[in-house]
Structure formats: C-alpha cells, structure tokens
ROMARDO-195154 format. One record per residue (C-alpha): z negated, y negated, x negated; residue number from 1. Coordinates in steps of 0.5 Angstrom, whole numbers, plus 500, padded with zeros to 3 digits. Layout:
z:y:x:num
Z:Y:X:NUM;
...
***
This chain:
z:y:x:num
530:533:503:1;
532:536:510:2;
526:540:513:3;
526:542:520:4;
519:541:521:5;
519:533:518:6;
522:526:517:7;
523:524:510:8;
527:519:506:9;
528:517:499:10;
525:511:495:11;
526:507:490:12;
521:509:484:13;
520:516:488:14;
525:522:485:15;
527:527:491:16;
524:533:486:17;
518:530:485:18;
517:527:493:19;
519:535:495:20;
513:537:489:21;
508:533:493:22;
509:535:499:23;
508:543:496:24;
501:540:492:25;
498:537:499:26;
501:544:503:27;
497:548:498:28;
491:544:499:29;
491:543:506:30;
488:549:511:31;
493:553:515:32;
492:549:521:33;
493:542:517:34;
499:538:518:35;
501:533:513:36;
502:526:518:37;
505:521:513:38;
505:520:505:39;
507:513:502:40;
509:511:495:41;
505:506:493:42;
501:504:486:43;
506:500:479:44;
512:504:481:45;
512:501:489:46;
510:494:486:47;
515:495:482:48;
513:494:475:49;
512:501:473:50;
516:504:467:51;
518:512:467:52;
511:514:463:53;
506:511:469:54;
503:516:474:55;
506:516:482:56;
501:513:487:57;
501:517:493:58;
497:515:499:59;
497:518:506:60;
493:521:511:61;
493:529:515:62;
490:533:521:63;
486:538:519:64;
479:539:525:65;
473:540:522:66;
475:540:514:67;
474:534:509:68;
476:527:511:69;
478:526:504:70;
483:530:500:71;
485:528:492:72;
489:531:487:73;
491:528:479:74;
495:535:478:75;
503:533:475:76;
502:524:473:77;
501:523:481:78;
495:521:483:79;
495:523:491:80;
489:520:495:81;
489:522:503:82;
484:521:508:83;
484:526:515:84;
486:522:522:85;
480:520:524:86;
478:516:518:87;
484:512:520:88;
480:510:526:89;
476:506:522:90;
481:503:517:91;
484:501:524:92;
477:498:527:93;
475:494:520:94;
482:491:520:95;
483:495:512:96;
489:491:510:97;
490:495:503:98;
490:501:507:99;
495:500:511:100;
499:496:506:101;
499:503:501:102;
502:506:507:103;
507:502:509:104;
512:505:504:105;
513:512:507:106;
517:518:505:107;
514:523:509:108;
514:523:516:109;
511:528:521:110;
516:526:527:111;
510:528:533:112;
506:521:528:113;
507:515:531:114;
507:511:525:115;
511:505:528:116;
505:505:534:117;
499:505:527:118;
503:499:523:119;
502:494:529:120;
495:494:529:121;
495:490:522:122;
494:483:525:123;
492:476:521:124;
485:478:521:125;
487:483:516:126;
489:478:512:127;
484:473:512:128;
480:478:510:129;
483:480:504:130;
481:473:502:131;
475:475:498:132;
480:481:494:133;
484:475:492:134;
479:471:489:135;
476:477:485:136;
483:478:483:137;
484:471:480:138;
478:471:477:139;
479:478:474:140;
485:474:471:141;
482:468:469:142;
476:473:465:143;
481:478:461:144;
488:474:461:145;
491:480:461:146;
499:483:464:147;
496:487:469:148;
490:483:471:149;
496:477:472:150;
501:482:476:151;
496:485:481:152;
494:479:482:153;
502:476:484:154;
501:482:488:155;
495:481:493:156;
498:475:494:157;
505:476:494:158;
505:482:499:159;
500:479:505:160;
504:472:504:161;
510:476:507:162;
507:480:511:163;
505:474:515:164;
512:471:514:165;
516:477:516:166;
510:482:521:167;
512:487:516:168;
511:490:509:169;
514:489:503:170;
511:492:497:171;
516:491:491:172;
514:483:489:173;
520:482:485:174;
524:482:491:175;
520:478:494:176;
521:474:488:177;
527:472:491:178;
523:467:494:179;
520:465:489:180;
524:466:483:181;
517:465:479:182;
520:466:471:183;
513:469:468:184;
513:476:473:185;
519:480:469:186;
516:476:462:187;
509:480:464:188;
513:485:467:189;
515:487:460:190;
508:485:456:191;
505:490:460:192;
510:496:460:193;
512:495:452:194;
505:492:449:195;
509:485:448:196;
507:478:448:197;
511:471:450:198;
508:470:457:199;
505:463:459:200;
497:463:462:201;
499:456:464:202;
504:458:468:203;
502:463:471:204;
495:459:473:205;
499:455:476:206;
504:459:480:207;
497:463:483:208;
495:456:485:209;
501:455:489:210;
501:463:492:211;
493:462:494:212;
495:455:497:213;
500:458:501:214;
496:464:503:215;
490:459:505:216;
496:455:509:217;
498:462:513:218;
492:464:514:219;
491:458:520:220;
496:460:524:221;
495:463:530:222;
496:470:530:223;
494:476:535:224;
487:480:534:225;
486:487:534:226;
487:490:540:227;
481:495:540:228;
483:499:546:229;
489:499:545:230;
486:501:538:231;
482:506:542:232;
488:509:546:233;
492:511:541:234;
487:515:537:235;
487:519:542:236;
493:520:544:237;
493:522:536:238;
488:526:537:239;
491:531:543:240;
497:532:539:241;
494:535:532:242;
488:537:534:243;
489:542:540:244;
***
C-alpha cells in the first residue's frame, strides 16, 4: 500500500484490497481540497469477534474547510463514519473516550498529522467518565442476556481497563485476554458468530463484577488532566497545516 502521499499499514481484520478500497470511497466523497487525516479500523472485527460476514467499521477524521463535519457512508459491508478536523476540538475538550478509542487503531495516516501528539490528550478523566456507558452496558446484559450484549460489555471495560494500565490502546479484547484467561469470551464468541448456545450467564456475571471492581479500583489513581491549552496549541497548529 505505498503511496507517496500517505503512511499506511496493514491490520489484522482489515484485508489490504478492502483498506485501498475505503480510501477510494472517502476520496471520492471529499471536495477536491480535502485531505484524509487518519482512518482507523474499529467495530467486531478490531474487538476481535467478527467472522468474515460482519461489515468493516471505519472511524477517522478529514480537513476539508467549510464543508460538512460529517461524512458517512455504508457502501460495499463497511460502515465508514468520519468527522472534519475541528470536530476533534470538541471530542479533545469533552475527554471523548470512545472517540479516541475507535481511532487508536489507524491504517491510514496523513504524514503532516500528528496523530501521536492527538492520542496524549486521552487522560484518567476520559476514563472515569465512561463510567456511566459501563453501567448501561452491563444493564443492557443483565436485561437481554444475549452474546453480543456480554461481548460489548467485556469490551467497554476490558479496553479503558488497559489503557490505564498501559497509557495506550488495545482494541482486540481476546489478547487482553491474556490476562485474564476468562473461559466464557471464546464461548460467547461463538454463540454470537455461529448462533450457538453453551455459554455461562452466571460466570460471566461474575467475571463483569471482577472488571468493574478493577476499573472502579483504576479510576483512583491519580492521573494527569487535560491539558486545555496545550489541547488548544495543537489544534492550531492542525489548523495552519490543512487549512491554508
């Protein structure tokens, strides 16, 4: 995938002839002057539970000046959602974890982009407000009793639980699973993909319990806040480089 133009890289769940694809389709949406900043694979198959029949979740973000802040498109099983450069002022200042989360996982990288320098702006204060997402999660799981409740709800506290760990993303929760070693995600994983029964409500109750004590325990720490004018500085300077 060299371009001379772009930094791209391959990724598990993301087959190069679809990643080159994308691109195009977001090329061909954009104004002339547009510029494509990152594209990240996130959904099922960056969680790791998709099978070859799920759709290809793409988040990112683009510079394109007086044009829409949104660009959406569910042509070819992907369902690409990408927001224009100063939306990511927003996302910055209101700590949005899952926005930064569903593009830590980047193919597709505009070389001018600092994408390290956006990444550095998630704190602990991101985190502790997801919080409330968790809750909901859980409560969607404990209602419905379904795989894909359980699976999302191992993942919205098994990914933040990482990051306060390791200050950087992972979005495939059976590698964090290493960790772990819980038994019902590859069971869950398989009742979800292959409409098959054999997994344990009980233990996953309890294995949720154990994360959200875990995550409550995290969330304690000590941990910097948000910069806001450093937050402030590098928007700006984001601002010069695409926009001028």
């Amino acid at each position: 995938m060299a371009n001379k133009n772009y930094r791209t890289k391959l990724l598990e769940g993301l087959e190069e002839k679809k990643a080159k694809r994308v691109i195009e389709i977001i090329k061909e949406k954009l104004p002339k002057d547009g510029k494509i900043l990152v594209l990240s694979l996130t959904g099922s198959r960056a969680f790791g539970w998709a099978n070859e029949n799920y759709d290809y979740d793409i988040h990112g973000t683009f510079a394109a000046k007086n044009y829409w802040d949104y660009v959406h498109s569910g042509e070819e099983g992907s369902d690409i959602n990408i927001w224009e450069l100063s939306h990511i002022g927003e996302d910055i200042q209101h700590q949005s974890f899952e926005f930064l989360m569903n593009i830590s996982n980047p193919f597709y990288i505009n070389p001018k982009f600092d994408f390290k320098g956006l990444m550095k702006f998630c704190t602990i204060e991101a985190v502790r407000q997801k919080r409330g997402d968790i809750l909901r999660q859980i409560q969607e799981f404990e209602i419905f009793k379904n795989p894909r409740a359980a699976l999302h709800a191992y993942r919205i506290l098994m990914v933040p639980i990482y990051f306060l760990k390791r200050k950087k993303f992972e979005l495939n929760i059976y590698k964090i699973n290493r960790a772990y070693k819980f038994k019902q995600l590859e069971k869950l994983k398989i009742a979800y993909t292959q409409r098959e029964e054999g997994w344990s409500e009980k233990e996953v109750k309890r294995d949720l319990n154990r994360l959200l004590k875990e995550y409550d325990r995290l969330c304690q720490e000590k941990g910097e806040k948000l910069d806001t004018k450093k937050a402030e500085s590098w928007l700006a300077k984001m601002r010069t480089k695409f926009y001028s």
